[in-house]
N, C-alpha and C positions, 0 to 999 in steps of 0.2 A: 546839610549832608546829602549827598547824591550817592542812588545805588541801583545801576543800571539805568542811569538818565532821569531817575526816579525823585522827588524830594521826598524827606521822611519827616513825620509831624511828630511831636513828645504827643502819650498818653499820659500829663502830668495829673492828676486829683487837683481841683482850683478850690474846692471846698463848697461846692455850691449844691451840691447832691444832698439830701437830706440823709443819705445811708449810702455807701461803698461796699456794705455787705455783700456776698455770695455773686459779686460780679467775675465773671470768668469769660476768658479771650475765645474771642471767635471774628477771626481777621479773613475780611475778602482776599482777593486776588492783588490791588493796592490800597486797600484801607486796612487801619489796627483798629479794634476795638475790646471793650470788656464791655459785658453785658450781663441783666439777668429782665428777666417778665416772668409776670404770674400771669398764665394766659389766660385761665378760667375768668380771672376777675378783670381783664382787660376786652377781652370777646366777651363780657356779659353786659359792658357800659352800652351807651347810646349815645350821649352827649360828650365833648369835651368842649373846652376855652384854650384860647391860646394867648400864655400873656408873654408878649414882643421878648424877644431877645435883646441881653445885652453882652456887653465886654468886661471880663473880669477887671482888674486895675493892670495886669503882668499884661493884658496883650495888647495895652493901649500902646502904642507902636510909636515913637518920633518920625514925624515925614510923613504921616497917614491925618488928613482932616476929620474932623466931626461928621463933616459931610461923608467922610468916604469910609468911615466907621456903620455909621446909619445905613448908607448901601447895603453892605455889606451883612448888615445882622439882616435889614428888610428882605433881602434873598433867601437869608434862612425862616422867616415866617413866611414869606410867600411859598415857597415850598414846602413846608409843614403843615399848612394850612390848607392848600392842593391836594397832599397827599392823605392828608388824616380824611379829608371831605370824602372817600375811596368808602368809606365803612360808617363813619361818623358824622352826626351831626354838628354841624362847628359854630358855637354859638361867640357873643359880644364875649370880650374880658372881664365885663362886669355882671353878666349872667353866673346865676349857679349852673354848673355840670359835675357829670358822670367822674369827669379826669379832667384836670389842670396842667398841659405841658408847657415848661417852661426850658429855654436854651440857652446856655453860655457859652462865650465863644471866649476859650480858654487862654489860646495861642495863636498868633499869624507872623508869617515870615511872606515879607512884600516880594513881589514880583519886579523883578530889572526888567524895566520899559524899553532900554537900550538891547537889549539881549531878543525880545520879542520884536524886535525895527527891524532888527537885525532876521530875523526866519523872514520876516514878512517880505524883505528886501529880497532872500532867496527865494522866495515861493514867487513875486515875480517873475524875478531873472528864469525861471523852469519854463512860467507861460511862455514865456518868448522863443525858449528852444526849442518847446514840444505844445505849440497854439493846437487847444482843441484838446490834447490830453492832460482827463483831472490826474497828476500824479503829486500824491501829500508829501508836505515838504517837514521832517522833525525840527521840534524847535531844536536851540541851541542846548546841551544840557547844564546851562548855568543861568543862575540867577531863577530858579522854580520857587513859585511861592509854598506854601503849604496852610492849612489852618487846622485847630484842634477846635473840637465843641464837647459840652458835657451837657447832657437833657435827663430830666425825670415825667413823670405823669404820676401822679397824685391823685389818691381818690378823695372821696368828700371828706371823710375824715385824716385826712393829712396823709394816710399811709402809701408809700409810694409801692406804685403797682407797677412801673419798667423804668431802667436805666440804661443811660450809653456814653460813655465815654468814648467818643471816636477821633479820630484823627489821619488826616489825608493829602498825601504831597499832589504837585502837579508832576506829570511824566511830561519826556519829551515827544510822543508817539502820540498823546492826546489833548482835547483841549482847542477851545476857541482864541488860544492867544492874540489874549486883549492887550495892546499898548495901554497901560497902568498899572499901578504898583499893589492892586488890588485885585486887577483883574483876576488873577488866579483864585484868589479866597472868595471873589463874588462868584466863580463856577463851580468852586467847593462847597460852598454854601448850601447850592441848590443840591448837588450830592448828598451831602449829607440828610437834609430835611427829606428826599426819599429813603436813607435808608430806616432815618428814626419811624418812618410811618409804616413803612412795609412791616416796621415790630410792633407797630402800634394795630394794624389792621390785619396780621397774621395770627399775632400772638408767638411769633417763631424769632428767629434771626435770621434778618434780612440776606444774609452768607448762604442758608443752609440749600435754596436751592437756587436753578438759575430764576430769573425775573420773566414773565410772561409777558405777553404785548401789553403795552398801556391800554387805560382804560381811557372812558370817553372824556372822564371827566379831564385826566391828565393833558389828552390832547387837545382839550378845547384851552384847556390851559397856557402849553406851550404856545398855540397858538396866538395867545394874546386876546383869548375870549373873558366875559365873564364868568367871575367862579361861580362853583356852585351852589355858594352859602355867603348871603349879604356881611356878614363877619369876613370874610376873606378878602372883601374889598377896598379896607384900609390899609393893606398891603400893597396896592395896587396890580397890574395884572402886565405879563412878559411881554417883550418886546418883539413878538409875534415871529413870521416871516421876513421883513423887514429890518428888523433887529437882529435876526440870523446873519442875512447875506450882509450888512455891515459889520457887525463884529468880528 
C-alpha cells in the first residue's frame, strides 16, 4: 500500500511480547508504533544483553534467502547494540544483566530491484544533463519495501520494563536505494534499532522530541569503527564511508 510515495507496514501483535498491556500509539512523522516504558526502572539499569534477533514464522518471505534473512535481522543488532552502548553497558548473551532485549521481525515486504535500476538509471541520465549539480533523484513510488519488528527489555526477574511494536515503509524521497529485494528492510532495520534505544536510553519515546546530533559513539559507528563494547563485535561493524558512496 502506497500513501504519498510512502509504503505502509501492518502493527500486527506476532505474540512474542511477553505482555501487550498499556501499550499506546505514539507514531513519528513515517513510522507507527505502540509503546509503553517504565522509565524509573529502565534509567536505573546499567547493564543490558542483547540476544540476536529473529523472524517470526509469517515474515519468512518466499524469494528472500537464509542469507539475506540473517542480514537483515544482523542490521537490527548492529544497531541496537550501537545505540543501547549510548547509556549502557552491553555485555555477552550469556552474561547476566540489568535488561534482556530481545527483537522480532514481525513483517517484511521485499523491495522491487527492477524499480530501484530503474531511479538509479534516472539519477544518472540527471548527471549528464546537469554534470557537477548534486540534484536527488525520487525513487519510483512502487515496489517500496517496508518491515515491522516487535522488541521488549526484561528485567532480571522476567518483568518487562519497555515495549515497541514499530513498523516502517520505505518513501520515495528517502533512502539509500539498494538494488535488492532487501535492501529496503536492511535500512529499516537500522531505523528501527535507533528508535528502540533512543527509548531505551531516554526512558521517553523516541517521537517526543526531535533527535540531537549523534554522539561519538554512534559516529565512530557509522563510520565503520570499532564499537564500544567487545559484545557488539559479533555483529560486526558498518560499511563505513566506502560502503556509503557504493551503495
Amino acid at each position: 500500500m502506497l500513501v504519498a510515495g510512502c509504503a505502509t507496514a501492518p502493527l500486527d501483535e506476532a505474540g512474542s511480547l511477553s505482555s501487550y498491556s498499556d501499550l499506546a500509539a505514539a507514531d513519528g512523522l513515517v513510522t507507527k508504533t505502540k509503546l509503553r516504558v517504565n522509565k524509573d526502572a529502565v534509567l536505573a539499569a546499567k547493564t543490558v544483553r542483547l540476544v540476536p534477533a529473529t523472524f517470526s514464522d509469517a515474515a519468512r518471505r518466499d524469494g528472500v534467502s537464509d542469507a539475506q534473512r540473517a542480514l537483515v535481522a544482523n542490521a537490527v543488532n548492529r544497531s541496537l547494540c550501537a545505540g543501547l552502548s549510548e547509556r549502557f553497558e552491553v555485555v555477552s548473551a550469556s552474561d547476566p544483566a540489568d535488561l534482556t532485549v530481545h527483537a522480532v521481525i514481525t513483517h517484511m515486504t521485499v523491495t522491487d530491484p527492477n524499480a530501484v535500476a530503474a531511479t538509479k538509471v534516472a539519477s544518472v541520465a540527471k548527471s549528464f544533463l546537469l554534470p557537477g549539480v548534486p540534484v536527488p533523484t525520487p525513487r519510483l513510488p512502487i515496489g517500496l519495501g517496508t518491515l515491522s519488528i516487535e522488541a521488549e527489555a526484561r528485567a532480571r526477574n522476567g518483568t518487562q520494563d519497555a515495549a515497541m511494536v514499530w513498523g516502517r515503509g520505505a518513501n520515495a524521497l528517502s533512502g539509500s536505494a539498494r538494488v535488492s529485494n532487501v535492501g529496503d528492510a536492511y535500512e529499516l532495520a537500522n531505523a528501527f534499532g535507533e528508535d528502540f534505544s533512543k527509548l531505551m536510553v531516554t526512558g521517553e519515546s523516541p517521537f517526543k522530541s526531535l533527535s540531537g546530533p549523534p554522539s561519538a559513539e554512534r559516529l565512530q559507528s557509522w563510520a565503520g569503527g570499532a564499537p564500544k563494547y567487545a559484545a557488539c563485535e559479533v555483529f560486526g561493524r558498518e560499511q563505513g564511508v566506502t560502503g556509503l558512496v557504493s551503495g
